[in-house]
N, C-alpha and C positions, 0 to 999 in steps of 0.2 A: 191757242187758248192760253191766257196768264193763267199762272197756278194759282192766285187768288180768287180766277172766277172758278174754277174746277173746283177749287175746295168748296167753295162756298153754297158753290150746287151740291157735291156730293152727301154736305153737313148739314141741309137744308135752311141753310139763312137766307130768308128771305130778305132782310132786312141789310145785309150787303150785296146780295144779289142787285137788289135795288138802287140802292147807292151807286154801284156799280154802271149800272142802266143809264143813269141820271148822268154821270161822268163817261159815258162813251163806249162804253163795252158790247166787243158785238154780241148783240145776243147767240147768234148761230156759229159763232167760236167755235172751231172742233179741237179735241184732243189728241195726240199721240196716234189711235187708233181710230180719228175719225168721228169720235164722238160728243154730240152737242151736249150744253149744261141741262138740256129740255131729257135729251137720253141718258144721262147721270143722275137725273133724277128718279126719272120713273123705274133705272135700274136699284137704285137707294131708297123707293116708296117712299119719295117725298112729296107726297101732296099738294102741301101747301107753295111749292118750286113751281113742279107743274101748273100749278093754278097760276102765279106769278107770270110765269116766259109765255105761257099759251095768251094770256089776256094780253100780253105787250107784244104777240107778234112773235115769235119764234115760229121755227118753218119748224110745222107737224108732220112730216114724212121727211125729212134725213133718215139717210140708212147707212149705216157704216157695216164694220164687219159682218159678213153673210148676207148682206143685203137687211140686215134689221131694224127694223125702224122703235120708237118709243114707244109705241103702242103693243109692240111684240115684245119687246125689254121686259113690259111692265105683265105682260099675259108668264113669259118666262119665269119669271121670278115670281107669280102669285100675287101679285099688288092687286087686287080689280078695282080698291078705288081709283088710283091712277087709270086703269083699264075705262070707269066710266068718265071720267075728266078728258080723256084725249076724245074718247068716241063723241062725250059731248061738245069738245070746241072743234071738231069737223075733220078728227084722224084720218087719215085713209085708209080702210078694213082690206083692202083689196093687195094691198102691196104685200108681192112673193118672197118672201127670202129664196136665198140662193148663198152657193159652195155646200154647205155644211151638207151629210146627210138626213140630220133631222130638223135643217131647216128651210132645206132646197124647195121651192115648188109649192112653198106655206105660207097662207096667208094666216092673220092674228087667229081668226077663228081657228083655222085648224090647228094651232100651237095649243089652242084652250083645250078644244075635243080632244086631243092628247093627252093633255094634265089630266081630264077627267074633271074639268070644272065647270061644274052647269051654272053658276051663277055668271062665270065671264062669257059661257057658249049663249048666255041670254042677252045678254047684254051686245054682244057682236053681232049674234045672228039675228036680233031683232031694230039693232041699233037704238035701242031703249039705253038715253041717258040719263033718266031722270031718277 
């Protein structure tokens, strides 16, 4: 991944993320640890990133360390709008993390029912994106 697309996702610019696109950049770039600009995002509750890379086609299940994907990223870290943006461009609810012990064998939903978040456990367990 160049470090200008990683910043750019991490700082939520849409607007060179873009540029970027337009000039060549893979969208599904991983960093260092494995991690796409689509997974930098929804780790940094960027919204508006997310809406970007999902509507141009970033692959919504990459899973880098522990087997986690963006959608668990963003249930982890308490983002739910990101949480309802992935589920509505067609996340995968289903994919397990794995190594970690508290992420082994867990899907999004169960990462939420642990938080204790009934708003993203509604949202996964009914798949209501709207």
């Amino acid at each position: 991944m160049r470090p200008e697309w990683e910043v750019a996702a991490r700082r939520g610019s849409v607007e060179a993320l873009a540029w970027q696109l337009a000039e060549g950049a893979d969208i599904d770039a991983r960093d260092r640890h494995g991690q796409t600009a689509l997974m930098l995002a929804a780790i940094a509750g960027r919204g508006e990133v997310v809406a970007l890379l999902s509507a141009r086609g970033a692959a919504l299940d990459v899973t880098a360390k522990y087997g986690l994907s963006a959608l668990m990223l963003a249930v982890i870290r308490g983002h739910t709008e990101i949480v309802r943006r992935l589920v509505a461009a067609g996340a995968d609810r289903n994919l397990l993390g794995t190594g970690a012990p508290g992420f082994s064998g867990k899907t999004a939903l169960d990462l939420a029912v642990a938080r204790g978040d009934a708003e993203q456990v509604a949202i996964l367990g009914a798949g209501d994106a709207a």
